[in-house]
N, C-alpha and C positions, 0 to 999 in steps of 0.2 A: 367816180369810175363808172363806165358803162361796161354790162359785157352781156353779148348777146350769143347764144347757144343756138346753133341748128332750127332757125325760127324760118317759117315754111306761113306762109300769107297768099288764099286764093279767092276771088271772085267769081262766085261761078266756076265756069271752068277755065277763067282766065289765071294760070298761074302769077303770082307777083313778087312774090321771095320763093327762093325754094333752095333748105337748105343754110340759110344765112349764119356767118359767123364773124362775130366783132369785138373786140374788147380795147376802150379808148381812155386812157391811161388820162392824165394833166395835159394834153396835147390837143389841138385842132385838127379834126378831121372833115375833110369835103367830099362830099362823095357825088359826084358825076354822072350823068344819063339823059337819054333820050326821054324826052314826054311821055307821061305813061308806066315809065319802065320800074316803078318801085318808092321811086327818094323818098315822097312823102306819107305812104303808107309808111316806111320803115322809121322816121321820125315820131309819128302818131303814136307806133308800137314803141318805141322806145320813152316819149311822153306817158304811155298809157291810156292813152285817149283811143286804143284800137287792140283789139287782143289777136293775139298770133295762132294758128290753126293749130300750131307744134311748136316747140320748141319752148327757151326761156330767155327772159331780160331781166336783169340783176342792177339796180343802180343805187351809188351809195352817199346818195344826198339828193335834197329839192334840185327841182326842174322850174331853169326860165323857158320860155319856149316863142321867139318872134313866127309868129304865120308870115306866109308870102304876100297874102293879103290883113292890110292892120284891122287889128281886132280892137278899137277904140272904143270907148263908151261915150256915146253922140251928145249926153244929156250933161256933159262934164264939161267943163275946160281942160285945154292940151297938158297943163300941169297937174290937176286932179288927176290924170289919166296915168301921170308919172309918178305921183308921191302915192296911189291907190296901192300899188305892190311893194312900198317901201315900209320893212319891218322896225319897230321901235316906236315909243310912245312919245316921243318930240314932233309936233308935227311944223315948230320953224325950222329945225333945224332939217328935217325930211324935206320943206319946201325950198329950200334954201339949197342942197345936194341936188335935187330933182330941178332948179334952173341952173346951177353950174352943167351938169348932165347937156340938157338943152341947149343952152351956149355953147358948149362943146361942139355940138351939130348944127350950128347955125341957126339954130331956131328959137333963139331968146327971144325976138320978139313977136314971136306967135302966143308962146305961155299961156295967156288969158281968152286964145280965141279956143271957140268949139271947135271940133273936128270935121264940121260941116263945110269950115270956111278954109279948110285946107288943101294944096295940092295933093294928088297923091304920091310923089315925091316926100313933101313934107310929113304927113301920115303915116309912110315908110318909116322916116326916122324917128317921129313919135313912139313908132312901135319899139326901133331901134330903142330907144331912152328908158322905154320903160324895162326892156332886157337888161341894159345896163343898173341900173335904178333898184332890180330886184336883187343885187351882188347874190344869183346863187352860183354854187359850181361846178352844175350842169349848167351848157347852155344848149338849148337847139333852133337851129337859125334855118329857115327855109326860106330861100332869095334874099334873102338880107339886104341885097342892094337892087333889088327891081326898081325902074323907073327912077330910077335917081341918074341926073346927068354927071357927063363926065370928071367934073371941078368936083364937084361935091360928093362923087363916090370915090372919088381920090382920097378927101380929106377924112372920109365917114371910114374907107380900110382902116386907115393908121389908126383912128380909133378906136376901132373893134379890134385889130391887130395889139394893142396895149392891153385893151381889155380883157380880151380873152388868152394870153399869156398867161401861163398855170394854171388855166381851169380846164376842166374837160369839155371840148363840144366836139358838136358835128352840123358842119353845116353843108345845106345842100344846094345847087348850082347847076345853071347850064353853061356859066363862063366860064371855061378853061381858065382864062387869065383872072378873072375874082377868086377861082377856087384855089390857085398857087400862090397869088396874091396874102389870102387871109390865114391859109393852112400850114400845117407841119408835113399833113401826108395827104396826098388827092388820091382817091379810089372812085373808079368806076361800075354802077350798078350795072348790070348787062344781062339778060335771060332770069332775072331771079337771083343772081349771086353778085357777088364783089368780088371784082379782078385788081 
């Protein structure tokens, strides 16, 4: 569960949250807005990775957390990068989850490359994998499906659509149609609050 209290986040004097209030049960949440206008500060705060000027965030279990842009480790291969988050001391059988994972998203036969030698399409779902991979029940997903073409963001929904059934997230979007697509409830950021 997440729940966010009256959390208030400024730059300067550019206001960015003001006021915020959320609390997101076992359900998908997306939350919508213009460039600029909050999403990913309000993800960061809620990952922890950015503390709030006021207010509080209360969550009641680990945090996977995909960025917009993938946060891969260059010096690895694609599946090292997926079985790194995956908790338990079997490491066939974490390799062995970690390319079902992969095949799932088309990308079985990348596995053994570096991350150097990938689209960033494919890197995307890298990152995707490794969200999956880490089974927590937080997730936070910021563009989840950037640069992914149309065949393939089709197939990447319904999987994240499986996946994230009964867990708690929030994912963030400029696609209308992704964000109704992957969600339970779509909220738009706007001036600092959620409408």
């Amino acid at each position: 569960m997440i729940n966010i209290e009256n959390i208030s986040k400024n730059y300067g004097k550019n206001v960015v949250l003001k006021g915020l209030s959320l609390s997101v049960g076992n359900e998908t949440v997306a939350v919508m807005g213009k460039s600029g206008s909050g999403k990913t500060t309000l993800l960061r705060i809620i990952a922890g990775l950015e503390k709030p000027d006021a207010g509080t965030v209360r969550t009641d279990s680990d945090i996977a957390f995909s960025f917009a842009e993938p946060r891969l480790f260059e010096s690895v291969s694609v599946i090292e990068n997926v079985t790194c988050v995956m908790s338990g001391k079997d490491s066939l059988e974490n390799t062995k989850k970690a390319s079902e994972i992969l095949s799932a998203l088309g990308l079985g036969d990348v596995a053994l490359k570096l991350p150097s030698e990938l689209s960033s399409g494919m890197a995307q779902r890298v990152s995707l994998a490794r969200l999956i991979a880490s089974d927590r029940n937080i997730c936070l997903l910021d563009e989840p499906l950037r640069g992914l073409d149309t065949a393939t963001k089709t197939s990447v929904i319904s999987l994240l659509k499986a996946y994230l059934n009964g867990k708690c997230a929030v994912i963030v979007t400029h696609s209308e149609e992704e964000a109704k697509a992957l969600s339970d409830k779509v909220l738009t950021l706007q001036e600092g609050i959620l409408l």
